[in-house]
N, C-alpha and C positions, 0 to 999 in steps of 0.2 A: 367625774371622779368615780373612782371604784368605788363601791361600797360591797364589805366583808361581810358575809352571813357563815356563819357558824353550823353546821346542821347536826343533830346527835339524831341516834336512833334508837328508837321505841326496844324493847325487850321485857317478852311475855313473861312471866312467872313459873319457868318453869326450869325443870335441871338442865334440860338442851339449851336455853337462853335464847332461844327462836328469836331472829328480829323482823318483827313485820310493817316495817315503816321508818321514818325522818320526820324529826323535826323542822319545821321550816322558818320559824317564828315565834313569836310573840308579841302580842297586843292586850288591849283593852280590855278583852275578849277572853283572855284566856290562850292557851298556846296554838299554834296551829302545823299541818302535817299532813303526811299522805303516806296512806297504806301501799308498799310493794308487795306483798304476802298475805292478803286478806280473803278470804271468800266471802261474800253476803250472805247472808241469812236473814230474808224479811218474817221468816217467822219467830226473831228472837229481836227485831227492831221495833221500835217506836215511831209513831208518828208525828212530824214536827207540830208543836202548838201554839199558839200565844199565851201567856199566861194573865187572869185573869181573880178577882178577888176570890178567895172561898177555897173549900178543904184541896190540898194536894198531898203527894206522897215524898221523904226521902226514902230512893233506892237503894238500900246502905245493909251491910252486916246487923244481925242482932246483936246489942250488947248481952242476951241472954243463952243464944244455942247457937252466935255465933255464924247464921246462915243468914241469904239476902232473902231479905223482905221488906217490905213496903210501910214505912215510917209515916204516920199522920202529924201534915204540918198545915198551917194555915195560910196561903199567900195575903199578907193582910194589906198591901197599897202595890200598887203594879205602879213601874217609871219604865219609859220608852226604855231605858237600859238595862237598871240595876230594880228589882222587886223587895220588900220585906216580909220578912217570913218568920212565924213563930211556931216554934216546935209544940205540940198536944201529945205526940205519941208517950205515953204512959212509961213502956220500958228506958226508951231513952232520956226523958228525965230521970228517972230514977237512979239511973246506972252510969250514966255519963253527965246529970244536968244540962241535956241539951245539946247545942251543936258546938263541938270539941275541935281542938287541933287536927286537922289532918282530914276533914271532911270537904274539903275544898276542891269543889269539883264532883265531888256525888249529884245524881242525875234527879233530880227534880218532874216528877209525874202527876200530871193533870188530867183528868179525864180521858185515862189510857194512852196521852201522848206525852211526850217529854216538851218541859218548857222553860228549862234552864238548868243550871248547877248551881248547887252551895259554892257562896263566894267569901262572908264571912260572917264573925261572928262579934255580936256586941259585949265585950268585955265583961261588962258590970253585969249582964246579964245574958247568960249564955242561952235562954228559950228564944232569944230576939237574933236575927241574923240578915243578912243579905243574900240575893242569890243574881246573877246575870242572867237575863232575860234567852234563850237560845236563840232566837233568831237575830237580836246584836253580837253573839257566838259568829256566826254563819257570816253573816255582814262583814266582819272583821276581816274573816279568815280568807276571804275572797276576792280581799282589796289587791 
């Protein structure tokens, strides 16, 4: 039986609307895709990590000037999957109470590697959240 995939394509931020990729899916995991128009640049990449109990970082806009920088969270229980994680960084409680709408998917850094993405966040209390572990990311997308 055929089965129908769908593909949409990626589009930068920008006035030209540059498309530098497809989508190709979605899972567990989060979406998955592949760049036609991309160059590397290992010196603005990360290195894959596992994540593990103790301080990490969201990669995220200041809710204060607005620029990225490096948000102090706590990975507080690591699951083969899905992590828990609680927001410390000062500004972002303050200004946002923690992990908000629309952070789903900001990059998750661990002793200078990346070790997942914000996935969600606990209603009643928004310093509490989930993040998907990056290398069940990687897993998925490669099925």
């Amino acid at each position: 039986m055929f089965k129908q995939r769908k593909i949409l394509y990626l589009i930068l931020d920008s006035a030209e609307g540059d498309k530098i990729g497809k989508f190709t899916g979605t899972g567990d995991g989060g979406i998955c895709g592949k760049f036609e128009s991309y160059t590397y640049n290992p010196n603005l990449a990360f290195e894959i990590g596992t994540p593990k109990v103790g301080t990490a970082y969201l990669y995220c806009k200041s809710p204060v000037t607005n620029e990225l920088k490096m948000h102090e969270i706590e990975i507080a229980q690591v699951g083969k999957y899905v992590s828990q994680i609680k927001v410390v960084d000062k500004d972002l409680l303050k200004y946002r109470g923690g992990i908000v709408q629309g952070m789903s998917g900001t990059p998750i850094i661990q002793d200078n590697k990346i070790v997942g993405g914000a996935r969600a966040v606990v209603k009643s209390n928004k310093r509490i959240g989930v993040m998907t572990n990056i290398d069940y990311m990687i897993k998925n997308c490669n099925k």
